[in-house]
C-alpha positions in Angstrom: 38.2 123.5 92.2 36.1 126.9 91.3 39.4 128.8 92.4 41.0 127.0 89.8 38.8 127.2 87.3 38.3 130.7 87.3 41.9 131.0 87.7 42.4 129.4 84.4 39.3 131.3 83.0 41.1 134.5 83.3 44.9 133.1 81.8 42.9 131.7 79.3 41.0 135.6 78.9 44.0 137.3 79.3 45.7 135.0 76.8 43.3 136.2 73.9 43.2 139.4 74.5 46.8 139.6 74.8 46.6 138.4 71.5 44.2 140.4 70.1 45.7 143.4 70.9 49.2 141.7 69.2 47.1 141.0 66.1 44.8 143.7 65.7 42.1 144.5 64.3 42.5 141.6 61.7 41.9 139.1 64.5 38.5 140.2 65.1 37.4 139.3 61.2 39.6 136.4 60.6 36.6 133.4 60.2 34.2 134.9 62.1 30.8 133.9 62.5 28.0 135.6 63.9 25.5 133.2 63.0 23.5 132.3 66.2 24.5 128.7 67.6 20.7 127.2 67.2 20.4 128.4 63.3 24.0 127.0 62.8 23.2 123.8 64.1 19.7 123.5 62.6 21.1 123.9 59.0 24.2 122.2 59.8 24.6 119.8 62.3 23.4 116.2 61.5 22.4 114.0 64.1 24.3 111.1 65.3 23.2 108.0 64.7 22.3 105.6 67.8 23.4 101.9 67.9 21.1 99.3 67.3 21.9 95.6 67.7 19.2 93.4 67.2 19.6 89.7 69.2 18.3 86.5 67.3 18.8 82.7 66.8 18.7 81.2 63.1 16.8 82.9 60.6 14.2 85.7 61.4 10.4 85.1 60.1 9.4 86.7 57.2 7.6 89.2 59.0 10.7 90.4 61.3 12.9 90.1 58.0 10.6 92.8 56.9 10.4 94.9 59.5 14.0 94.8 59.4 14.4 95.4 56.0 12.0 98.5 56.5 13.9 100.0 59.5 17.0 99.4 57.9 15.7 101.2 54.8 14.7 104.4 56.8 18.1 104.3 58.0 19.6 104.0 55.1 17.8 107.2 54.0 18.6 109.0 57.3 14.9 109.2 58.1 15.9 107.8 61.5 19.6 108.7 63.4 19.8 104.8 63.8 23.6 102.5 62.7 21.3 98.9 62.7 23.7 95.7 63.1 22.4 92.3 63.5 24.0 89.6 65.7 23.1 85.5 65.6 23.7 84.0 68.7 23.7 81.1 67.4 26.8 82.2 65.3 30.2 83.2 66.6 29.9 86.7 68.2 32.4 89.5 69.7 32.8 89.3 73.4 31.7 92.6 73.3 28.3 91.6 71.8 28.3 88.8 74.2 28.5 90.9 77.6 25.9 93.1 76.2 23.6 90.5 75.5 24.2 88.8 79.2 23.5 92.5 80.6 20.0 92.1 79.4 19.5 89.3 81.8 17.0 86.4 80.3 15.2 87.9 77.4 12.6 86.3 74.5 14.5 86.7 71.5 14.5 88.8 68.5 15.5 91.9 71.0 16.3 95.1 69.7 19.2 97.1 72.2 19.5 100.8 71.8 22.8 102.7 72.7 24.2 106.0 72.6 26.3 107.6 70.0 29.9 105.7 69.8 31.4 108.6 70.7 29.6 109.6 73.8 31.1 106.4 75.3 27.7 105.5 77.1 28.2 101.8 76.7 25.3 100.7 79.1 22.0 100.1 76.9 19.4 103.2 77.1 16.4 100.8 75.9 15.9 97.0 75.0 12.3 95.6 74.1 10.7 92.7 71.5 11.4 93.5 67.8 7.7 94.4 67.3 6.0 97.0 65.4 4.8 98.9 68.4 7.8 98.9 70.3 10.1 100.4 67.1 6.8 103.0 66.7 7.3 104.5 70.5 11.1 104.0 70.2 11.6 106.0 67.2 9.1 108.9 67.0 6.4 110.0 70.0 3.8 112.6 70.4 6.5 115.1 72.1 9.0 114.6 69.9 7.5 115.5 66.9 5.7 119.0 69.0 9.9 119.4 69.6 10.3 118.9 66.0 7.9 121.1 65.1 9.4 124.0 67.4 12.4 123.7 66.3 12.4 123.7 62.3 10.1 126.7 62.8 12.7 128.7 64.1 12.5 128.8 67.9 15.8 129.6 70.1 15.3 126.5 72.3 12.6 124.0 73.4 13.2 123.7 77.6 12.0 120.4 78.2 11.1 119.8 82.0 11.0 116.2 83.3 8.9 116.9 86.6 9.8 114.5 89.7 6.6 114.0 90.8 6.5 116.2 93.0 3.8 118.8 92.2 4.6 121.5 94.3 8.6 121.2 93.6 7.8 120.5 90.2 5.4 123.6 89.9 7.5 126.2 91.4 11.0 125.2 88.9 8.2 125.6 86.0 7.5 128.8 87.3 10.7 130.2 88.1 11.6 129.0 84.5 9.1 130.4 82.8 9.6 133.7 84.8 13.5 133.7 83.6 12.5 133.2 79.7 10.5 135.9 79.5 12.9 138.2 81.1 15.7 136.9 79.0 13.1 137.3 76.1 12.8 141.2 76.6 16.5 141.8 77.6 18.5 139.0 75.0 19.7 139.9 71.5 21.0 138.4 69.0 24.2 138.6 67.3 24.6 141.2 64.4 24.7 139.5 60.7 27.3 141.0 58.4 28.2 140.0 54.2 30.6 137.9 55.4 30.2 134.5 53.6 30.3 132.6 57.1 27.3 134.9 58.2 25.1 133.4 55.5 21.8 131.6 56.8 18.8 129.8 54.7 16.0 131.4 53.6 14.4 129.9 56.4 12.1 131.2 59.6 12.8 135.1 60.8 16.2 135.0 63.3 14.2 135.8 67.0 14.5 135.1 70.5 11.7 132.6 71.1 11.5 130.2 74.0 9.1 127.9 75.2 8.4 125.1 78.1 7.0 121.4 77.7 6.7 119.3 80.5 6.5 115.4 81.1 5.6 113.0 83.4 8.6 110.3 84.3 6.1 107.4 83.8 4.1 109.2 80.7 3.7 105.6 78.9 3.8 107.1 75.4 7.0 109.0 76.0 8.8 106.1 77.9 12.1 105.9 75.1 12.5 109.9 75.5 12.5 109.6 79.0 14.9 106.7 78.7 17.3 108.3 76.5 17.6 111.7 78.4 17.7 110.8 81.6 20.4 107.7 81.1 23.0 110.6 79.5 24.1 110.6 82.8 24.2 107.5 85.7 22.7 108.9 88.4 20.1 110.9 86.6 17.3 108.0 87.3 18.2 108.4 91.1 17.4 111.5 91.4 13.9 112.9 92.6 14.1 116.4 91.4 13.0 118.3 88.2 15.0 117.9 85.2 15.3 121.0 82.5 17.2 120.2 79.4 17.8 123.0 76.7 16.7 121.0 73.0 17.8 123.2 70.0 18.9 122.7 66.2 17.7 119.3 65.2 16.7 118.0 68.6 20.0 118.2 70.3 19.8 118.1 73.8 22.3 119.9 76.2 22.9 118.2 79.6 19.9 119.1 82.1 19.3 121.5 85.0 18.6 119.7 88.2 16.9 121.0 90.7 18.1 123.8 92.9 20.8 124.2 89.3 17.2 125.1 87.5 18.6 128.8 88.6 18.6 132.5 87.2 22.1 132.2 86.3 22.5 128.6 85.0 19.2 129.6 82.9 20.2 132.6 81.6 24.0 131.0 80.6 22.9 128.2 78.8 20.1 131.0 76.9 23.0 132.9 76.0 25.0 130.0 74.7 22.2 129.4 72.4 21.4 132.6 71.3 25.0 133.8 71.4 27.6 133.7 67.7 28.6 130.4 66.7 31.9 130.0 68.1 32.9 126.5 66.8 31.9 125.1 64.0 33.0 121.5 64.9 29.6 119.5 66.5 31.6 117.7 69.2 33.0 120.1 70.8 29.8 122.0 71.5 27.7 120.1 74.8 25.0 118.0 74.4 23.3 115.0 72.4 21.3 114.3 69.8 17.9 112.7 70.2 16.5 109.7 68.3 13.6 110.8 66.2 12.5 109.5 63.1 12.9 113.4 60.5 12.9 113.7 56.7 14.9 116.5 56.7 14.9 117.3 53.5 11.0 117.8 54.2 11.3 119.7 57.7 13.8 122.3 55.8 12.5 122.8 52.8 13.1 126.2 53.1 16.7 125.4 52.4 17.9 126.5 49.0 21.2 123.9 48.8 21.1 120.3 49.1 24.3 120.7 51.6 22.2 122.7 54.0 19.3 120.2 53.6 21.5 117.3 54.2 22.9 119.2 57.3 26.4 119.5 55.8 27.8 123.3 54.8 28.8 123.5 51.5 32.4 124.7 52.8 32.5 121.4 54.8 32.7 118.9 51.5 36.0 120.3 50.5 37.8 121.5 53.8 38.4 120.1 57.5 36.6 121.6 60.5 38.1 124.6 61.6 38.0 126.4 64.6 37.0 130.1 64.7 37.4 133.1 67.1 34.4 134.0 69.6 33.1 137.3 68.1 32.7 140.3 70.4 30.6 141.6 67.3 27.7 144.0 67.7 24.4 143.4 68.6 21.1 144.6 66.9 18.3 146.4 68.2 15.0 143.7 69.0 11.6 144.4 67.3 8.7 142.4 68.4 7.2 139.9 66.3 3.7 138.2 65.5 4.3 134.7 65.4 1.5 132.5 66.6 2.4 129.1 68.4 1.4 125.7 67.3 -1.5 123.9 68.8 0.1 121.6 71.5 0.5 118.1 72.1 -2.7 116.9 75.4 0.8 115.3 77.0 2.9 118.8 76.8 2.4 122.3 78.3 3.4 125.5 76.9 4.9 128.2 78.9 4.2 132.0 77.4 5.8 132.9 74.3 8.9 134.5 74.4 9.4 136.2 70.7 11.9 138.5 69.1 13.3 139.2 65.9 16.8 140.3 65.0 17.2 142.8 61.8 20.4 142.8 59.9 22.9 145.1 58.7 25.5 144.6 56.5 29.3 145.3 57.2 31.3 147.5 54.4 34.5 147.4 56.5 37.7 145.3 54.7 38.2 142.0 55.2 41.6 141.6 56.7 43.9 138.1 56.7 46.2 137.3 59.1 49.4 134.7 59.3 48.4 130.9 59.3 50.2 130.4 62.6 48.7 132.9 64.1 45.6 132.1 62.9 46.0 128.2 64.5 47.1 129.9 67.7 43.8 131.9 68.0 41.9 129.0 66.9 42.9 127.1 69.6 42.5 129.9 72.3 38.6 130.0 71.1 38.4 126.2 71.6 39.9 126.2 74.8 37.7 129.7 75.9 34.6 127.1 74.4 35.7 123.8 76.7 35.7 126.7 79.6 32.7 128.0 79.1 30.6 124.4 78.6 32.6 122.9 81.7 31.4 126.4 84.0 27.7 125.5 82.5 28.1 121.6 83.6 29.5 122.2 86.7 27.1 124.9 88.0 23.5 123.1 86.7 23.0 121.6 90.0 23.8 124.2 92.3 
């Protein structure tokens, strides 16, 4: 299988530059966009809404028809990722409704079930409980969340989240080892180079830098139970396994898929750093790897700093008027790093915080012509990038546990 894959890494390499070098030069500036992929996706990617179906019989009480009405209302104003549906029982209901409710075994009713995203086709439920005001408050915002939150909107590359095993000693030296790697990957990454291209325009938001840093929690941490629930059911055999988790969180809390164990490597590290910190290659969400978190965010209030009510919303003002395109990967040129001052925020008692990893990016505009290029050739390179992408994010999924 690797044979093959990196067999079909390099037709799909020499593909490209085959027709680059048929193209020329006006390949390189067709739709480009050196924008790093965690500010693209913090200013443009909104999250995906989880499914929530809430289980009842006849009418709810007044005080669960307010608590719905409230949750639904947040929803409604996309100050929590959440699609809400209700279902009677004592109604006719889909048979799909009906084998999810018989997977929850014999439950008091109302029950609130969360899923995944539709389309990650996850279809077993990642958390059930009561329809009570304590349960929706540690379902939909947490102490760690909110630190990630905080992280993020303030401009760091990526929040490395560790789930340890309970193992100290295991769990102590894959902290270490990843903590060791960020700060090498802080002195030695850079960041793409920012031209006067309209694709290469970001928000006045925080400084572009290199910036990492490390939280850790306990499987069993009863005030972070829904997190741990949602991340490690992305995958079936995640809750099997008694080894350190790592999972990359960038834009607005979207996770990639974790590093486990031995996979918490130099190399699988140091690819998935560069995936973040590399040119935004794609500007189409679900083709990039990962998932989005449940969080409850105003984030109209976390990026204020954004001066159009697209970017707030999380959709490009390009995007209203014109389908998602693909665009080539830039070789582009990289910037020299200058070291910056930033302090960190105080952190959560539940969370700690490996050493900072900081660097800022200058930029420098580009005076050379922008060149066009046929449509059809254009569609053909298009697809080339998305396929180089799909390579890329499989070679990352298949080597984070070795």
């Amino acid at each position: 299988m690797k044979t093959e894959l990196l067999g079909l890494g390099r037709a799909l390499l020499l593909g490209t530059l085959a027709l680059g070098i048929v193209l020329g030069p006006a390949a390189s500036s067709a739709h480009a966009c050196n924008v790093p992929v965690f500010r693209y996706a913090l200013e443009h990617w909104r999250p995906d809404a989880y499914r929530a179906v809430l289980y009842h019989r006849g009418p709810l009480s007044p005080d669960e028809q307010a608590r719905l009405d409230d949750l639904q209302a947040r929803a409604d104003k996309a100050l929590v990722n959440l699609l809400l549906r209700t279902v009677d029982l004592d109604a006719a209901i889909e048979s799909a409704d009906q084998d999810l409710f018989r997977s929850l075994g014999n439950v008091p009713l109302p029950r609130l079930v969360i899923q995944y995203p539709a389309h990650l086709k996850i279809e077993r439920p990642l958390w059930s409980g009561p329809f009570g005001e304590q349960n929706l408050t540690e379902l939909l915002n947490s102490p760690l969340r909110q630190e990630i939150l905080k992280r993020l909107t303030g401009g760091q590359t990526a929040v490395w989240l560790m789930i340890d095993s309970g193992d100290a000693g295991q769990d102590d030296r894959a902290a270490a080892a990843l903590e060791s790697e960020l700060e090498r990957l802080h002195r030695s990454l850079k960041l793409p180079e920012l031209t006067d291209s309209p694709e290469d325009v970001i928000q006045d938001g925080p400084p572009l830098r290199v910036e990492f840093s490390l939280l850790r929690i306990q499987r069993d941490d009863p005030a972070e139970q829904a997190l741990v629930s949602m991340l490690m059911n992305c995958e079936p055999d995640l809750p099997t396994l008694e080894e350190p988790l790592v999972f990359p969180l960038f834009g607005r809390s979207r996770c990639m898929l974790p590093l486990v164990g031995a996979g918490i490597s130099q190399d699988n590290i140091q690819s998935s750093a560069r995936f973040l910190a590399g040119a935004c290659s794609c500007q189409v969400k679900e083709l990039n790897p990962g998932f989005d978190l449940l969080l409850t965010a105003d984030w109209n209030e976390l990026l204020s700093w954004a001066k159009s009510p697209a970017f707030a919303s999380g959709e490009s003002p390009e995007s209203a008027t014109a389908e998602p395109e693909f665009v080539p990967i830039p070789g582009g040129v990289r910037s020299a790093q200058a070291p910056a001052a930033d302090a960190m925020a105080s952190v959560t008692p539940t969370a700690v915080l490996a050493p900072v990893a900081t660097t800022t990016v200058a930029t420098e505009k580009d005076s050379s012509p922008k060149r066009s290029i046929p449509q059809a050739s254009q569609s053909i390179l298009f697809l080339l990038a998305g396929l180089m992408l799909m390579l890329v994010v499989g070679s990352i999924r298949a080597g984070r546990r070795r």
